[in-house]
N, C-alpha and C positions, 0 to 999 in steps of 0.2 A: 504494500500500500504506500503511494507515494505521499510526499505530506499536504498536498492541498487536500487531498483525502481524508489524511487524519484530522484535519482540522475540522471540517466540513461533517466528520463522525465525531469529534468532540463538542462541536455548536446544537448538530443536532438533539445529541443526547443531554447537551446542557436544556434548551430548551424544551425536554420533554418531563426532564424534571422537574421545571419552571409549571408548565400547563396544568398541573390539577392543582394548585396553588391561586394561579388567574381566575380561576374560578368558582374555587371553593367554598360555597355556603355557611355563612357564619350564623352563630344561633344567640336570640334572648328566649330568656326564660319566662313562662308567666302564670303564677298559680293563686292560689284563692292563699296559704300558707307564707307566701311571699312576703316581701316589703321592697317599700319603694329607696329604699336606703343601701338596699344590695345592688350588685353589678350584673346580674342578670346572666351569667355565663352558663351555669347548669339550673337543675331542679333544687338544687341545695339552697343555690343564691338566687331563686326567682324573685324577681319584681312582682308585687301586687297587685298595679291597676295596664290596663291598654293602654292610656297616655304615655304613661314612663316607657313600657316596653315599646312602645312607636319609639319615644324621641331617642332613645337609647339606638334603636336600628335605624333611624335616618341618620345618624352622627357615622354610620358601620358604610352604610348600601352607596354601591356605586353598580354603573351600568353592568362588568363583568363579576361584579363580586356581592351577589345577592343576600339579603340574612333572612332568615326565618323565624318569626314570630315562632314559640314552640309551646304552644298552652298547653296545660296539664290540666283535667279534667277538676268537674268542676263546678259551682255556681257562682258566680260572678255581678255582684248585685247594685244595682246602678251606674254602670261604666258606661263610658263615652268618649271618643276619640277626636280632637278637633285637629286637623291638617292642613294645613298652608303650603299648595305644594311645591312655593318656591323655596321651605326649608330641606328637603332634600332631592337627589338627584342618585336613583338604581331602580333596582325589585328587591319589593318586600311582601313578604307572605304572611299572613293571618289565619292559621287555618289548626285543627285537629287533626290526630293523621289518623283518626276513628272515622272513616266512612261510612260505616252504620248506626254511628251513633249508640253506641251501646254504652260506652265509657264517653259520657256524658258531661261537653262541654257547651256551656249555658251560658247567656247574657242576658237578666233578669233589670228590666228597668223600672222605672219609674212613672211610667203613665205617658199621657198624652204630651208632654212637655221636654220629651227628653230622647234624643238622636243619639245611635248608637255610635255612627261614622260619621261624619262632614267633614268632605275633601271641597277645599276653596280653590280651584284651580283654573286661570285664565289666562296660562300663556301657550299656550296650543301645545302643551306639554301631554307624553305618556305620563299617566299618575305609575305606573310599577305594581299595580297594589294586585295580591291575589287573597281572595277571601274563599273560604272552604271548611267545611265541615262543622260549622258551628250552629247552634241551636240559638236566636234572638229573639227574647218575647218582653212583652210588655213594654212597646216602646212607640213614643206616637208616628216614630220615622224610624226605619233602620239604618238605610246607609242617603246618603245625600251628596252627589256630586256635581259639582255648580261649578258653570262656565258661567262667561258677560251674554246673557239672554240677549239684547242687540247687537253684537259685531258676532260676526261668522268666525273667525279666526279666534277667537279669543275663550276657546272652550278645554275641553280635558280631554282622554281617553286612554284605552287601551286596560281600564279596569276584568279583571276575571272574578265572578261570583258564584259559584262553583258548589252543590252538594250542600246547602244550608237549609234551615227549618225556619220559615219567617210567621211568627204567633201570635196571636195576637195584639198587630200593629193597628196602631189608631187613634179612638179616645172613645172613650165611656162617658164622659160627664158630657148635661149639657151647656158646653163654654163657647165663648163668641171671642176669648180674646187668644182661645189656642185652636189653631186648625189645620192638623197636618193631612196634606193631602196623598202622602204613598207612604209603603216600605219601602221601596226604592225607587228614586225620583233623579231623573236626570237632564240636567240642565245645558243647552252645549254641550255634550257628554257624547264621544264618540267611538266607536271601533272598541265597545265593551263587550264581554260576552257572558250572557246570564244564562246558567244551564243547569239545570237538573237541581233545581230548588222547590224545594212545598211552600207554597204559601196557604196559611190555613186561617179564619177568620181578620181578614183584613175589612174594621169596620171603624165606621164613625156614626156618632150616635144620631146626630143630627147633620143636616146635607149630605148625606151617605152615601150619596152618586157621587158628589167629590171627591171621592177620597177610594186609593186603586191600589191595587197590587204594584202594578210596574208602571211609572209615570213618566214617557218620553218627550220632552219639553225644546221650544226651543234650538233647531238646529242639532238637535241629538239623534243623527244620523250613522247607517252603515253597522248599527247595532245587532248583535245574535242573540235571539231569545228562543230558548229549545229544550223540549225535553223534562218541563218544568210541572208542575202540578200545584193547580190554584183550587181551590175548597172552600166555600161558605163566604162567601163576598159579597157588600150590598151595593158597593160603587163597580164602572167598568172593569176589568183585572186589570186590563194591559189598555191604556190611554196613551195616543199620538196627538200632538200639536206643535204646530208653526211651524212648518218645514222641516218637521224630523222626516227624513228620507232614507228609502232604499234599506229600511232595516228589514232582518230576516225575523216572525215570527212562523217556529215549526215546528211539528211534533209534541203540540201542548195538548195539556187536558184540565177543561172546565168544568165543575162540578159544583150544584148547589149554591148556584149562581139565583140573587133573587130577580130582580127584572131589567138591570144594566143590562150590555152587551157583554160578551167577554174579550171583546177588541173595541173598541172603538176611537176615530178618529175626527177631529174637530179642533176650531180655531177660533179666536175670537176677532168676530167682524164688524171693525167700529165702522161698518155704512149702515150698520142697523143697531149697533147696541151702545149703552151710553159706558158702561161700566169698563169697557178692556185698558188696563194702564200702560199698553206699550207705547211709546207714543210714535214712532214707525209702523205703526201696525202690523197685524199678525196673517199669513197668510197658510193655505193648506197644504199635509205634509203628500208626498206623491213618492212612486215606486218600493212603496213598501208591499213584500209579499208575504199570505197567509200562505203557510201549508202544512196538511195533515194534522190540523188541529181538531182537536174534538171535544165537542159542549154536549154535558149530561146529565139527567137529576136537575132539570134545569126549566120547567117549563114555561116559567114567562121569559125568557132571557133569549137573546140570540147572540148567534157568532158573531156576526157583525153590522156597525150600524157605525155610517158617515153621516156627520154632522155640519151644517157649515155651510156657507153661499158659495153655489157655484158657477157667479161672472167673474170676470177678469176684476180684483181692483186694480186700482194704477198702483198701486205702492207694491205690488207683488209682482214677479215675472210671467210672463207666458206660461211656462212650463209647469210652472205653481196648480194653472188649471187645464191644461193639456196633457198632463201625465195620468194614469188612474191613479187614486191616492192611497188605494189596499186591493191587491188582485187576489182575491180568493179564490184557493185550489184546493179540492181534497185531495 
């Protein structure tokens, strides 16, 4: 072996010793036993709440070098995560590695007033974030991902929510000064993928058509929603508006559904209504496809139902009402 050889078999091998380093998964800890005064490295030293164990792995996560939220079973009783997604920049995971939920990890809240996730994120940024195999009840919002509802570019994505149990989300009381309207509500929110979650009594007590299982808002476009299963709802499950486009809804099932739709899409039209606050106005979302969904146990309720004027306004494009705005396919 001549020596540009050997070199070329020393670089190599140096460099392969390097590679599972580049990308090796770092862990926080997080358990009900924990405190927030520990470093979070194993189960020994878990941190106590989701805040810490976030701000602890955004300080870690970088693009190649992701960390892993690693909860350890559990109830978990009014937690809540607030994220500002210009405090970090990788992938970070949230999740159980119990897919059947048997060994039971829980986030138990607080009622109608209290959000389990809100990501604030509006620089057309990937949020990183994977959620999975958690149990979320009692909370009037699960997760909340919010882009600038007026500029296009100014939103989030690339969210995975993944194998969760969403429980009763909402509010019980009748209150006028709290009113959430989804477990998972997305604002600007794009190229996320929501899959194989139950959602099971997602209600409100009062205006109860308001308030849905899955809420795409706003230019929250290019979305996968699949595979999911939604149960005992008295608002739509899965709600489109303003230009959320070309998401994929497939392979769901609606069940006990009271007289909402379990899709429906709608926008609000200041040529006919006084109350819509954007003050660009809203226009209707198009090329979104239904497929192989199935609504049952459901008898006033249907698959689907478009909401909404449909002429051209001026403040909307052609396309807006040239495209179909949900093609329905079994």
């Amino acid at each position: 072996m001549n020596l540009s050889n050997k070199i070329f078999c020393v670089i190599s091998m140096a460099l392969a010793s390097l590679a599972p380093l580049a990308f090796a998964t770092q862990e926080v800890h997080l358990a009900v036993s924990g405190a927030d005064n520990k470093s979070g490295s194993s189960q020994k030293n878990a941190v106590a709440t989701l805040q810490r164990a976030f701000d602890l792995s955004s300080s870690l996560a970088t693009t190649s070098n992701p960390v892993h939220i690693v909860i350890w079973p559990g109830i978990f009783r009014d937690q809540g995560v607030v994220i500002e997604q210009g405090d970090y920049i990788g992938k970070i995971s949230i999740r159980s590695e119990e897919t059947n939920h048997d060994n039971v990890v829980r986030f138990l809240g607080a009622g109608e007033g209290a959000t389990w996730l809100k990501l604030k994120g509006s620089k057309g940024l990937l949020t990183g974030l994977d959620i999975r195999g958690l149990i979320i009840e009692n909370y009037g919002t699960a997760i909340d991902l919010i882009g600038n509802r007026n500029t296009l570019d100014q939103g989030n994505g690339g969210t995975v929510i993944e194998n969760n149990v969403f429980l009763h989300i909402g509010s019980t009381r009748e209150s006028t000064l709290i009113s959430p309207t989804a477990a998972i509500r997305l604002t600007n929110s794009k190229d996320n993928k929501i899959i194989a979650n139950r959602f099971i009594s997602i209600r409100k007590r009062i205006a109860c058509g308001g308030m849905h299982a899955i809420y795409l808002a706003h230019f929250s476009s290019n979305n996968e929603i699949r595979n999911n299963d939604f149960s005992d709802l008295c608002g739509s499950a899965i709600k489109l508006r303003d230009r959320s486009n070309d998401n994929l809804i497939f392979n769901n099932k609606f069940s006990k559904l009271e007289s909402e739709p379990a899709i429906e899409e709608w926008f609000c039209d200041k040529a006919t209504r006084h109350d819509c606050t954007k003050t660009a106005g809203e226009c209707p979302s198009s090329g979104n496809l239904a497929n192989k969904n199935v609504l049952q146990d459901s008898p006033n309720a249907k698959l689907l139902i478009i909401r909404g004027g449909s002429v051209l306004r001026t403040w909307c494009e052609v396309n807006d009402f040239k495209r179909p705005r949900v093609m329905l396919k079994s």
